[in-house]
Legacy VTK file of the C-alpha trace (Angstrom):
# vtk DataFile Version 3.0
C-alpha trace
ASCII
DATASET POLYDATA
POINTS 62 float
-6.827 14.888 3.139
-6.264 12.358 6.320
-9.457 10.287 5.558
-8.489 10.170 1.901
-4.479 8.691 2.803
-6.537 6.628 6.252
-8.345 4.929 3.028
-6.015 4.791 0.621
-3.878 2.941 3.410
-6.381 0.152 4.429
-7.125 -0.591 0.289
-3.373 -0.865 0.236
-2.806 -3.455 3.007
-6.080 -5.158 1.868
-5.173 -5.544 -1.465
-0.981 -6.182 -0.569
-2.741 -9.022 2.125
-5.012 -10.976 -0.431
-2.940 -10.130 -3.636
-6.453 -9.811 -5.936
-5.045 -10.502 -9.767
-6.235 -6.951 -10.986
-3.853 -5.426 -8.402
-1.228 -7.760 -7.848
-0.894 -8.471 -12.149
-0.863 -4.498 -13.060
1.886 -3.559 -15.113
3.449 -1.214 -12.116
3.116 -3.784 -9.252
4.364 -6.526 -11.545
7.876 -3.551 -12.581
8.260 -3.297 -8.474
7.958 -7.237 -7.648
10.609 -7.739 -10.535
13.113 -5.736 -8.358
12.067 -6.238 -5.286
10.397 -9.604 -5.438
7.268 -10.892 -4.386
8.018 -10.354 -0.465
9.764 -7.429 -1.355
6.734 -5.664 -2.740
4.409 -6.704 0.236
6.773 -4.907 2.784
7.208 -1.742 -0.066
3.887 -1.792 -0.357
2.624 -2.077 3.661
5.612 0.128 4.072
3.773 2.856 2.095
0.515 1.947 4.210
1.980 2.231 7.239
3.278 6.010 5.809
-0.154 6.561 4.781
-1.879 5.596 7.904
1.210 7.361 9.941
0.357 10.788 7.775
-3.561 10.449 8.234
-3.115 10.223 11.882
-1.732 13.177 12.193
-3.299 15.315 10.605
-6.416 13.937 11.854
-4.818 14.418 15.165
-4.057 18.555 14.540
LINES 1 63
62 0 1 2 3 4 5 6 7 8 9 10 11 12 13 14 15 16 17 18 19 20 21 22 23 24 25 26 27 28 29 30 31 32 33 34 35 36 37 38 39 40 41 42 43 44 45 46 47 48 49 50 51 52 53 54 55 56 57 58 59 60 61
């Protein structure tokens, strides 16, 4: 599981950092930046990277 979520968290920042179209255009990303706004949805989403990372840690750590 950890180097699943340690992955999943650096395609996240990666893809939050250079906003690629067929991430940063998808239909949920798009439904999230409409509340939150574009800024919004790059802390949301490095939020939930930093969770990610945060959660592989430890169990990599135990």
């Amino acid at each position: 599981m950890c180097p699943i979520a340690i992955l999943f968290c650096i395609y996240l920042m990666v893809v939050t950092s250079l906003k690629p179209k067929f991430h940063w255009q998808s239909k949920q990303v798009r439904k999230i930046r409409c509340w939150l706004g574009d800024r919004g949805a790059s802390i949301f989403y490095y939020g939930i990277s930093a969770g990610a990372l945060a959660l592989g840690l430890i169990v990599l750590g135990n």
